[in-house]
N, C-alpha and C positions, 0 to 999 in steps of 0.2 A: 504494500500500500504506500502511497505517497503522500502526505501529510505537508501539504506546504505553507510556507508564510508568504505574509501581506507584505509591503512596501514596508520598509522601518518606517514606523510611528501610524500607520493605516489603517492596524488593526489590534497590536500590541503596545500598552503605555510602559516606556523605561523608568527608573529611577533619574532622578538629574545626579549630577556631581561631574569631582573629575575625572578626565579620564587621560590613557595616553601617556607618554612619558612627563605630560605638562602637567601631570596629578601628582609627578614624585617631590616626595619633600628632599629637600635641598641637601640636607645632610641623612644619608643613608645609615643606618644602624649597621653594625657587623651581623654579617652570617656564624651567630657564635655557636658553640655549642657546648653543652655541661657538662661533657668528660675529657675535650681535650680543648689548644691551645685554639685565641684568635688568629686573625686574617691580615698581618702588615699593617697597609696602610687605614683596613678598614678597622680596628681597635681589637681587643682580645675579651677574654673572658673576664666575667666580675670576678670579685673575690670568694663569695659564696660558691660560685662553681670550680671555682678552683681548691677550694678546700673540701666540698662534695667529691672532688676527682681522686685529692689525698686521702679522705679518708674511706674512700666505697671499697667493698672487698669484691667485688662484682670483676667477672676476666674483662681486663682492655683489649681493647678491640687491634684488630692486626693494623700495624702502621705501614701507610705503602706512601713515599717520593717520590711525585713527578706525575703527571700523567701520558698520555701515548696521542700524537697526533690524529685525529680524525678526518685528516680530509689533503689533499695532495693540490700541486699548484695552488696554495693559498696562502691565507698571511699569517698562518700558522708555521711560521720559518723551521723553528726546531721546538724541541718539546718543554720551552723554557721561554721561547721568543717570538714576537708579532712583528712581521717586516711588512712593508709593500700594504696597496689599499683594498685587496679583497678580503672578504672574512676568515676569519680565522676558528677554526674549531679543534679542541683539545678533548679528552674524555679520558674512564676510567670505566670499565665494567666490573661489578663486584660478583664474582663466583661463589663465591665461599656464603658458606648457612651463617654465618654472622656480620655484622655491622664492621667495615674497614675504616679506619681514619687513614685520609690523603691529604697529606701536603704536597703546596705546590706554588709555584712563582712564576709569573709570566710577566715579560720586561716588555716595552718598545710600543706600550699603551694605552701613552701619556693622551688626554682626548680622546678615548674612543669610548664606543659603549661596550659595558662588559654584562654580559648575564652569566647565570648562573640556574644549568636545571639538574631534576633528579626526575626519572623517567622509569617506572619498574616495568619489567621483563617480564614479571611472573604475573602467574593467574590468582593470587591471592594477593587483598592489601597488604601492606605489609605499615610499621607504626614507623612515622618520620621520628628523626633524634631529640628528645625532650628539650634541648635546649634553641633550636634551631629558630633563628627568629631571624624578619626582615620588618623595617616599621615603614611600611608604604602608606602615601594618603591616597588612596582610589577605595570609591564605593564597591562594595560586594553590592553586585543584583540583588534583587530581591527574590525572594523564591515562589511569589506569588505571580511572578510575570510567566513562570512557565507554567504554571500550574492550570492558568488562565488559555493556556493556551493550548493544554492538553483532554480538553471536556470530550473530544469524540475520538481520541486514541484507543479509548478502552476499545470501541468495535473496529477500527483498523487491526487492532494486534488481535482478534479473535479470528478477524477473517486473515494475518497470516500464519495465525496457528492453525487453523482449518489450511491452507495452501501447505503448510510444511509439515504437518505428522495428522491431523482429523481427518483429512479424506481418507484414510488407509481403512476406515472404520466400514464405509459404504462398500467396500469392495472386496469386503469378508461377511455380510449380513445373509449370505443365501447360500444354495447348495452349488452355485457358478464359479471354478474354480479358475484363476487366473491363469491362463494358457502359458504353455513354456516357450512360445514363441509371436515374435511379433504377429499381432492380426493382423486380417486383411480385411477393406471395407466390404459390408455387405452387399448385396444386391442393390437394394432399397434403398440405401445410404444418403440418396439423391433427396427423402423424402423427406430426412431426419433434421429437427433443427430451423435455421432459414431459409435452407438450400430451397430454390426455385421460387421466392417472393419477389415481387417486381416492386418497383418503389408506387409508392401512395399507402401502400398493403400496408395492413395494421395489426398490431397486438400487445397484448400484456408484460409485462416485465417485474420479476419479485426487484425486491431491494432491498438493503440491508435492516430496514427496518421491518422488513415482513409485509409490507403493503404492495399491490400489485398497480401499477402503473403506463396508461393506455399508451405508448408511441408508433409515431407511423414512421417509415422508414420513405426517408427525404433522399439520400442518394448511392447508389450502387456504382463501381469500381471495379474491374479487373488488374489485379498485382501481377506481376511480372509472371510469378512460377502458378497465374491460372488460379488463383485462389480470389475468389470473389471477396470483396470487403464493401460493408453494406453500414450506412451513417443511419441510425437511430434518433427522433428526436421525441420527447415528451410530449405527447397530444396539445395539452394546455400550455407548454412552452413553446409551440408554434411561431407565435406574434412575436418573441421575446430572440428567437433564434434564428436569422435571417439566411436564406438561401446561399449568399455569398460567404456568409462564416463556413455553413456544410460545406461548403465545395472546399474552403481552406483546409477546412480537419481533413476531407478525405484523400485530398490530395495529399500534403502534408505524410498523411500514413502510409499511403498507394502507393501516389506518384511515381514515376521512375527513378531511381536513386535515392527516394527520400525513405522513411522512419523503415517500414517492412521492410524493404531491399536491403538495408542496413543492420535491421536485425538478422536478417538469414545470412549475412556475410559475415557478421561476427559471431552470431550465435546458434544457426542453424534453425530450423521448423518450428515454430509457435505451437504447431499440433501436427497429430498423423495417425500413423499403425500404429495400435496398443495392445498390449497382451489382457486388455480387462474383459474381453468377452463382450457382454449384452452387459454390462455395468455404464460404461462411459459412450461418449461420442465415437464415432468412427472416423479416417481420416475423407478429407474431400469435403468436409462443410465450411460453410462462411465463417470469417471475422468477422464479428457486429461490435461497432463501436456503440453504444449506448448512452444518451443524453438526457441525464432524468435531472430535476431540480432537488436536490440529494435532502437539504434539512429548511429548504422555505423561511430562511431567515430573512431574506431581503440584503444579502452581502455579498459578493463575491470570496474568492479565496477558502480558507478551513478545510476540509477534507476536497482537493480537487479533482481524484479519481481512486478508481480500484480495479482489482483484479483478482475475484471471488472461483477458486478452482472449483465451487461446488457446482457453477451450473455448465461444467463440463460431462456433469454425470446425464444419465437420464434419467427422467422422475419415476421408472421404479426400483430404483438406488436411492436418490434425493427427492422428495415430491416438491421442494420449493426451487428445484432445480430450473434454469432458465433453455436449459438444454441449447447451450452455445456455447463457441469461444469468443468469449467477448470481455472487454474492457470496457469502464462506466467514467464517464465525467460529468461532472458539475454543470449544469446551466448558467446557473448564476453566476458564475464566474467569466465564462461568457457572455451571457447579456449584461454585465455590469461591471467587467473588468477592465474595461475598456482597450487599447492595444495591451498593453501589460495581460492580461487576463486571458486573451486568446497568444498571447505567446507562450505561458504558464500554463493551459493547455494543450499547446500541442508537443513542447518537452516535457508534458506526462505521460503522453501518449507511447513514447521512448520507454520512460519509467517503469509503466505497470504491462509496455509491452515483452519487457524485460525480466516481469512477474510470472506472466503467462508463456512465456519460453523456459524462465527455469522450470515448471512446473511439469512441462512436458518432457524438459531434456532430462533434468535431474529427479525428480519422484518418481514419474510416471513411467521413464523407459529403463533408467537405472536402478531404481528403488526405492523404497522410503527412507533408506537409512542414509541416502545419500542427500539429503534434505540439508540445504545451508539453514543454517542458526541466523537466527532474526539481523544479527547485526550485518553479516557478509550477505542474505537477502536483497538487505535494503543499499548497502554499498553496491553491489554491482548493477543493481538497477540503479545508483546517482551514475555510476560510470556510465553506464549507455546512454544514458543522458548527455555527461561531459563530453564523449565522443559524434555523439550525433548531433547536438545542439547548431556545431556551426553548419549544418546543411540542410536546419528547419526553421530557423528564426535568424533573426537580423540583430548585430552587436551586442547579444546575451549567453551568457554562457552560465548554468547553474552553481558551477562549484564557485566560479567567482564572486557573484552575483548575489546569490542567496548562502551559500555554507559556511564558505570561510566567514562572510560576514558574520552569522550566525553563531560561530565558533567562540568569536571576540564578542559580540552581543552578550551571550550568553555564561563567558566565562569560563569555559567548557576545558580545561587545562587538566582538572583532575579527573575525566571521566572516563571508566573502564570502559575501553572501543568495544570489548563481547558481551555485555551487560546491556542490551539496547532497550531505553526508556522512551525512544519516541520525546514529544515535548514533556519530559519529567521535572520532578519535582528542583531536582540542580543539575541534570545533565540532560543537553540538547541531541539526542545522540544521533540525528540525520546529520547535523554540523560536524558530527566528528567522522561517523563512518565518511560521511560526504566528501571532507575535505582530505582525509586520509586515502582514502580511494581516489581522489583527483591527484593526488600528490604520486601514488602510483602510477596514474596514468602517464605523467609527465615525463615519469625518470624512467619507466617500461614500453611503454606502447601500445598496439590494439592485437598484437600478437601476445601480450604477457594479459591482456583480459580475455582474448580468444581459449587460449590455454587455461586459467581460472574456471571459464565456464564450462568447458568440456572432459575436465581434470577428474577422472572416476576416483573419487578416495572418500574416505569415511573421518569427517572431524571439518568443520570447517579451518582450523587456525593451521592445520597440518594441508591442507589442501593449497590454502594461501600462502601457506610456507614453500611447498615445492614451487608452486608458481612462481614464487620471487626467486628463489633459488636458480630454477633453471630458467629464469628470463633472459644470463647474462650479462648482467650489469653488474657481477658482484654483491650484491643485495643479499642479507639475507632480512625471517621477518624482523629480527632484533634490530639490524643496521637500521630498515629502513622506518620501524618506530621511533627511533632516537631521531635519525637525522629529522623528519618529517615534525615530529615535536620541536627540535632546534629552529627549525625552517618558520616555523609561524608562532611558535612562542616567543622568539625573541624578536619578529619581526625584522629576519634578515633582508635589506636591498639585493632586490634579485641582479644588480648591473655587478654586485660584488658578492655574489653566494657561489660558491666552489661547486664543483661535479658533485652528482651524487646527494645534493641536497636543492631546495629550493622549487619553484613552477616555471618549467621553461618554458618557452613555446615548442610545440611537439607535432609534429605531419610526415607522413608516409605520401602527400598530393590526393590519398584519398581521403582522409580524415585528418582533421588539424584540431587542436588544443593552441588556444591564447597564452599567451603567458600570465601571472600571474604573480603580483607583487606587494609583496605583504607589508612592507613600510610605506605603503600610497598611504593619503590621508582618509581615505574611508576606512580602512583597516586601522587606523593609530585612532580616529577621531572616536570610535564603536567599543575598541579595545580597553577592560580594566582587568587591572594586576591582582594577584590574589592580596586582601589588605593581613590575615593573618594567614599562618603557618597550618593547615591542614593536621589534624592528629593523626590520621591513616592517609598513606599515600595508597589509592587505587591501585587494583588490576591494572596494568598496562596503561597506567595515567602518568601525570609530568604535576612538576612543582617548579615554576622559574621565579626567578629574582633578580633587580638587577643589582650589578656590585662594583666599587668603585675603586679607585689606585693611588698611592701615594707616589709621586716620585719617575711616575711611567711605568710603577711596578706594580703588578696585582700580586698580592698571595693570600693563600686561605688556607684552613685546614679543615676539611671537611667528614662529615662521618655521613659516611655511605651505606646506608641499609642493605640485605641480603638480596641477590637479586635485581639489583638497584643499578642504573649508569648514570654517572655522572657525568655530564659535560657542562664547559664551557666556550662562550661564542663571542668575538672580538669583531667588533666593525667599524 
């Protein structure tokens, strides 16, 4: 499902305050910590923790000097030194089941900005260092701004639990035993579904809320590989949905080269042969896109489409079955979203058509155990997005646009990427898979998400592990959480971010990716710092800060939780 936002400030109210590097107070506190020494020039520890240190009988933690350079051709000179004006990145990855103290000193930067993150590896939080403290003045969000914004998530996440382990249910209820081999369409096939409606032709359609809804079918389409695709629009939304938009949505899908042509070159058949017998559709029926007025609030945006695998079944499997392949948008957002609104429609179209291809690639023909987890779901449908956007709309691209923003809107620094909340209560988590799956995109290509999608393995994070792995680029997932963390928590200048991290522009001549640059002033203006120190650092979340230098020298001594990588980033 795809759960999108409004224009900043259209539909969600922020807190005011400051934000951005212009929120930081002038004199930075030290990064200290309560069992070992301060940071040079940024001061040391009180006295209190230093006689805490004397006196604890508790094992000190392993000392390690120096850290190891992160990044090549950059202004990461030696593992000691910042020369020359691209960034510079340093790190530390801690192996070991206990908390490491590192010291370290980096010279040659006198005027620059320095951060400082911690980024866990593991799949469980793990407790940052009791003493670790940064005194930033930027507001924490409020946690009522997402909460506000997640009132119809609860039935998107039902219907992608239904699409990734509930359907298995229908297809075990009878004595029809799933064939061991691909089927072939029936005879009749022709009969089943939309197959042979002409447009004016009308009928029913369930919805998520169980109410059935009269639409007549406004425009019909031949796809490339023969596959009809037929525009749905809601009877009483008629007057509201004007002939000229249909033709945009369907072309838009159709067209030659555009959404479907794209999805079958990246990701292969929406639908086809299945081994369910007389349970499911068979292959050779329409695409029906479907345009119903979803919750009648009089808004555009909020829930702007979906992709329900139940009425793929037949109603006597599902009786509330729609007996289609089909994807559902929003009206309202259409009739009232004015350009923005049909552009937001039709890279949903990408989205949840990227819903209805997993669903037949990965459950339906490989299994149900091969079912991605909510969070690489809903990532690889922003990716098809990211990839297809430039050759369905004009100067929008989603990751830019809506995610990364998102990301800094909402704060989103500490939140586990496999833990997907949808708009939760403190993590945004389309913002992160979103923007973390665009940041793939960047540094991999349309061949390391071609491979992603047809990658037979069992475990999402193992699946996306090989994928990066054998993309080539050196990557693996740990490298490229950290860099990707480094990359937009500290807000590196992409004209001076090194290989291997950052949003380049990225094109094969047939799909292009923008670049993307996360110190623009939309991103710094959006952007607030964590104001305290977290007590749990997340699954696979980051903790930055920035830190400052006495003399052109930075040093610190830092205590590194288990699990844990440290880096720093000089620009």
């Amino acid at each position: 499902m795809r759960r999108m936002t409004s224009r900043a400030g259209t539909r969600h109210r922020f807190p005011t305050g400051l934000t951005g590097l212009a929120a930081l107070a002038a004199p930075l506190a030290a990064l200290s910590l309560a069992a070992c020494g301060g940071g040079g020039g940024d001061g040391g520890d009180s006295a209190a923790s230093a006689q805490a240190a004397t006196t604890s009988t508790a094992p000190q933690p392993i000392q390690v000097d120096g850290l190891s350079q992160s990044c090549s051709a950059c202004g990461a000179a030696t593992g000691n030194s910042y020369a020359g004006t691209d960034a510079g990145i340093w790190g530390y990855q801690n192996p070991n089941a206990a908390a490491v103290d590192v010291q370290y000193a980096i010279s040659g930067v006198a005027g620059k900005s320095i951060w400082l993150q911690l980024s866990n590896q593991g799949d469980a939080a793990v407790a940052m260092p009791s003493g670790l403290s940064s005194q930033i003045a930027a507001e924490m969000i409020a946690p009522q701004a997402l909460s506000q914004a997640s009132t119809d998530e609860t039935t998107q996440r039902a219907i992608g639990e239904y699409n990734r382990k509930g359907w298995v249910d229908a297809t075990r209820t009878s004595a029809d035993p799933m064939l061991s081999t691909l089927g072939v369409p029936a005879p009749l096939a022709v009969s089943i579904g939309t197959a042979g409606l002409a447009e004016t032709a009308t009928r029913n359609w369930y919805h998520t809320d169980g109410t059935q809804r009269s639409a007549t079918l406004r425009k019909q389409m031949t796809a490339s590989d023969g596959t009809v695709v037929n525009v749905w629009v809601e009877t009483a939304e008629a007057s509201n949905v004007l002939d000229a938009t249909v033709t945009e949505l369907i072309t838009a899908f159709a067209g030659s080269g555009m959404i479907y042509d794209r999805l079958l070159n990246v990701g292969g058949a929406v639908w086809g042969a299945n081994s369910f017998g007389t349970s499911m559709l068979p292959a050779g029926v329409p695409v029906d896109i479907v345009v119903l007025n979803f919750n009648r609030d009089g808004k555009p945006y909020g829930t702007v489409g979906y992709f329900w695998g139940l009425h793929n079944f037949l109603k006597s499997k599902e009786a509330n079955s729609n007996e289609s392949i089909s994807l559902y948008l929003d009206s309202e957002t259409l009739s009232l979203g004015g350009p923005d609104g049909l552009r937001s429609v039709k890279t949903t179209m990408a989205h949840e058509g990227t819903h209805m291809q997993n669903f037949y690639r990965r459950q339906v023909r490989m299994g149900a155990e091969y079912a991605y987890d909510t969070w690489l779901e809903e990532m690889t449908a922003m990716q098809m997005e990211d990839f297809l956007s430039g050759a369905i709309v004009s100067n929008y691209n989603p990751i830019r646009d809506v995610r990364l923003p998102d990301y800094y809107r909402y704060s989103d620094y500490n939140c586990n990427l496999t833990a997907f909340t949808g708009f939760g209560v403190s993590c945004e988590s389309y913002a992160v898979s979103g923007s973390f799956g665009g940041f793939l995109n960047r540094q991999l290509g349309v061949g390391f998400l071609r491979d992603l999608l047809s990658r037979q393995m069992v475990g999402s994070k193992a699946v996306l592990s090989a994928a990066i792995q054998d993309a080539g680029a050196g990557l693996t997932f740990d490298q490229a959480l950290v860099n990707w963390r480094a990359t937009t928590n500290s807000n590196m200048p992409l004209a001076r971010t090194p290989h291997g991290f950052g949003y380049p522009q990225w094109t094969d001549g047939t799909y292009t990716l923008p670049a993307i640059d996360p110190s623009g002033a939309t991103y710094t203006t959006l952007r607030k710092l964590p104001a305290t120190v977290p007590s749990m650092l997340q699954a696979y979340g980051s903790y930055i800060a920035p830190r400052g230098a006495s003399d052109g020298v930075y040093s610190d001594k830092v205590r590194v939780p288990p699990g844990v990588a440290l880096s720093v980033v000089v620009y």
